[in-house]
C-alpha positions as CSV (number, residue, x, y, z in Angstrom):
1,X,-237.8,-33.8,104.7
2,X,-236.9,-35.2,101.2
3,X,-237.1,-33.1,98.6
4,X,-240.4,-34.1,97.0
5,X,-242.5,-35.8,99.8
6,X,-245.4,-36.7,97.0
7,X,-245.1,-39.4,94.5
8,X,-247.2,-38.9,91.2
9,X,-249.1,-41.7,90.0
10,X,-250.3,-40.5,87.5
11,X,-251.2,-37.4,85.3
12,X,-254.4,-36.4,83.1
13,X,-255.3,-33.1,81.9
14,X,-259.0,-32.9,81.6
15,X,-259.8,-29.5,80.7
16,X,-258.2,-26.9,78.3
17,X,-258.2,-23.4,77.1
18,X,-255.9,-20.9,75.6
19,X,-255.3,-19.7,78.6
20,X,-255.6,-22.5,81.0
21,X,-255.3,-25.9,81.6
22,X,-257.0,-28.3,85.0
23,X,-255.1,-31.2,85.6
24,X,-256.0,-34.3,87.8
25,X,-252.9,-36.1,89.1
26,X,-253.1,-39.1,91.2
27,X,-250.9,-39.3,94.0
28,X,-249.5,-40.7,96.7
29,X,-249.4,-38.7,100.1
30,X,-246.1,-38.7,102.9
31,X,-248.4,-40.7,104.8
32,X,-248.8,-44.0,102.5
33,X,-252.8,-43.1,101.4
34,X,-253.5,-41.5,97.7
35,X,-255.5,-38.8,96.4
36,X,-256.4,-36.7,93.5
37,X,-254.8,-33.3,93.2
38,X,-256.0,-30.8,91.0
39,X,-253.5,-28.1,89.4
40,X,-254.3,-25.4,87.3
41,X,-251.6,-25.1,84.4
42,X,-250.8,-21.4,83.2
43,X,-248.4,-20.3,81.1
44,X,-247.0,-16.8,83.7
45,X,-247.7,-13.9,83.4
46,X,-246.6,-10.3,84.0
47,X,-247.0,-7.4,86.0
48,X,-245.4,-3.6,85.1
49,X,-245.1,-0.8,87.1
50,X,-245.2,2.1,84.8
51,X,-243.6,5.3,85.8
52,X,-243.5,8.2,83.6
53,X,-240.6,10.8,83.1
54,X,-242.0,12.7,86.0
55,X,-242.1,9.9,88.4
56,X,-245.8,9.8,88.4
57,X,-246.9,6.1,88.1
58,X,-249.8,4.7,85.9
59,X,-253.0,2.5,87.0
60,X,-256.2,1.2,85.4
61,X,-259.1,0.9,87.1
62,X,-260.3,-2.5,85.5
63,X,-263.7,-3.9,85.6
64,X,-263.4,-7.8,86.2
65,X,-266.1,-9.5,85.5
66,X,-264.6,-12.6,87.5
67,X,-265.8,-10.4,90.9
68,X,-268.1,-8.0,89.5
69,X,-266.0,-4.9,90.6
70,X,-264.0,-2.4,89.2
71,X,-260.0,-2.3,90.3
72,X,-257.4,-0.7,90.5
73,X,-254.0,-2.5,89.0
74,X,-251.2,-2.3,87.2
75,X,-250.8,-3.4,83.6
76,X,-250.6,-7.2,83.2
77,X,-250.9,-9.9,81.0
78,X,-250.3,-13.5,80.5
79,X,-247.1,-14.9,78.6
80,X,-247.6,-15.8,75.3
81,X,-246.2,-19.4,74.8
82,X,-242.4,-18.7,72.8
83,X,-242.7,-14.7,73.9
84,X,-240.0,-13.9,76.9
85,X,-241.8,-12.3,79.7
86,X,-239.8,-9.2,79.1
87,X,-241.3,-8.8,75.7
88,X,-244.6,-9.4,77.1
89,X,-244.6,-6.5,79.6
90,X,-243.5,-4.5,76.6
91,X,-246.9,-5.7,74.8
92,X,-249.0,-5.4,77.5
93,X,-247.7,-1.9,78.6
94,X,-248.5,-0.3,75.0
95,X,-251.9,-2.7,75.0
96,X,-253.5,-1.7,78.2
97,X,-252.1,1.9,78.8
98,X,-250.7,2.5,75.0
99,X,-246.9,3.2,77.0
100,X,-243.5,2.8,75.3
101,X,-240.7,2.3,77.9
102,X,-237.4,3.9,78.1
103,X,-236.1,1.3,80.1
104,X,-237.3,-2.0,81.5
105,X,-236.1,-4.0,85.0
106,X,-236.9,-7.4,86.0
107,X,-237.7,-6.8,89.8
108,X,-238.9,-10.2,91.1
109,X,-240.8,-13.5,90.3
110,X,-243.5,-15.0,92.3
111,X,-245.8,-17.7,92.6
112,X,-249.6,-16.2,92.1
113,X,-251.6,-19.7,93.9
114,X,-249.1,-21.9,94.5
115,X,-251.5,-23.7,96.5
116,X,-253.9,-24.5,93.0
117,X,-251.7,-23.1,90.2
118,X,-248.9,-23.4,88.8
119,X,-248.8,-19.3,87.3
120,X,-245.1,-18.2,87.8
121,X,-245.6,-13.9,88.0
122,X,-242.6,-11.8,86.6
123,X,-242.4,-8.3,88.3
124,X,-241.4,-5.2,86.2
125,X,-240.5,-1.7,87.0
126,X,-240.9,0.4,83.6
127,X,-239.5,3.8,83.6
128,X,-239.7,6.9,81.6
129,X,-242.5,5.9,79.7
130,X,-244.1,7.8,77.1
131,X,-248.3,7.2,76.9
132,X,-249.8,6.9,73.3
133,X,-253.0,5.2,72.2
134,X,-254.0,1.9,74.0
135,X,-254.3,-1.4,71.9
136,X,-256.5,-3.1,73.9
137,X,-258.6,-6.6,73.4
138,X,-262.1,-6.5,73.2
139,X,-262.6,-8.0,77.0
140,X,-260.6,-5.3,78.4
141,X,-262.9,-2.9,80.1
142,X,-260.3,0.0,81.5
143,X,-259.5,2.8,82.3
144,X,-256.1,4.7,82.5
145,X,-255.0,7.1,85.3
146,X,-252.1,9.0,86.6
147,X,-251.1,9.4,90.0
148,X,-248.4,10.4,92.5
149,X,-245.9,7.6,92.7
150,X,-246.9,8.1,96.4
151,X,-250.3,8.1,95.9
152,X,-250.3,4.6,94.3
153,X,-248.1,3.4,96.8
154,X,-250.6,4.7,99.2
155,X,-253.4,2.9,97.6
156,X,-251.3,-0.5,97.8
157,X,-250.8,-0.4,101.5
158,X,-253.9,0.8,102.3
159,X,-256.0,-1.9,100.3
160,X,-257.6,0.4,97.7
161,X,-255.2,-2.0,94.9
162,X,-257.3,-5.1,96.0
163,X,-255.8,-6.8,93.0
164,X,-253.3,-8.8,95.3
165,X,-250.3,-8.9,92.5
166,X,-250.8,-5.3,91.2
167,X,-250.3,-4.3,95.2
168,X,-247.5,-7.0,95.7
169,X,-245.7,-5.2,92.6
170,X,-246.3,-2.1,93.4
171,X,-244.6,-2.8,97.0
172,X,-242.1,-4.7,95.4
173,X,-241.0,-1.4,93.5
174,X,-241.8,1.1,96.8
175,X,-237.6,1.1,97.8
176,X,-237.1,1.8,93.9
177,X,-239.3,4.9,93.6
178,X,-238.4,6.2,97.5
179,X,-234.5,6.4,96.4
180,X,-236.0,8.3,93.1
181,X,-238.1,10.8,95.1
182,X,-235.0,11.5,97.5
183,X,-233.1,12.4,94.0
């Protein structure tokens, strides 16, 4: 297999917002015949798993209008264009659940649609954080809960975090938080 089997044509952008972009690229297939493919362009974004001092972990329950459902997740965000994705799990932690960090880990990257999008996802576990006064935007219709570490893993594998990367990044943390209830 070579290493790109699709040869772009051409490129057009033909939509924008701040927080998206749908591009139309021309292309030509393995097979010789051409086609359109549409990307969505977005800038990453980031989840955080918030554990406090006690090793209980915090969730929202979200209402996204995109579905018309409440949800549980974790705090996330987009990336601010210029902003490293560490600082912007530091924003959205205090933003969405008002938490200050004591420490902050990278855990994994991930594609979120890499079928449509482009979205690059940046996992992080935050630990001994301290909970103070949400900053929250206008469109964000949450509320903030404690639970078991556990507990939340519980709600991950059994489906109840239907938000797919809040339950992939809560997983993604599970071997973390089992070697800290063994401690």
């Amino acid at each position: 297999m070579s290493k790109n089997p699709y040869q772009k044509l051409s490129s057009q952008r033909v939509w924008q917002t701040r927080w998206m972009a749908l591009r139309e690229d021309q292309i030509k297939l393995p097979d010789g015949s051409q086609g359109t493919y549409t990307v969505i362009e977005r800038p990453g974004a980031v989840w955080i798993v918030p554990l406090l001092s006690d090793g209980q972990m915090v969730l929202i329950w979200n209402y996204r209008y995109t579905v018309g459902k409440w949800l549980w997740e974790v705090p996330a965000g987009s990336i601010v264009p210029g902003i490293s994705p560490e600082e912007m799990a530091h924003r959205e932690l205090s933003e969405e659940i008002g938490g200050t960090a004591a420490s902050l880990k990278q855990i994994s990257t991930f594609y979120t649609w890499p079928g449509q999008c482009n979205e690059i996802g940046y996992i992080f576990l935050a630990q001994g954080v301290k909970l103070g006064e949400p900053h929250r935007e206008p469109t964000e219709v949450m509320e903030r809960h404690v639970f078991p570490a556990e507990k939340a893993l519980e709600m991950a594998r059994s489906g109840k975090v239907a938000d797919g990367p809040s339950a992939l990044a809560i997983l993604m943390c599970a071997p973390i938080l089992a070697s800290k209830q063994s401690d």
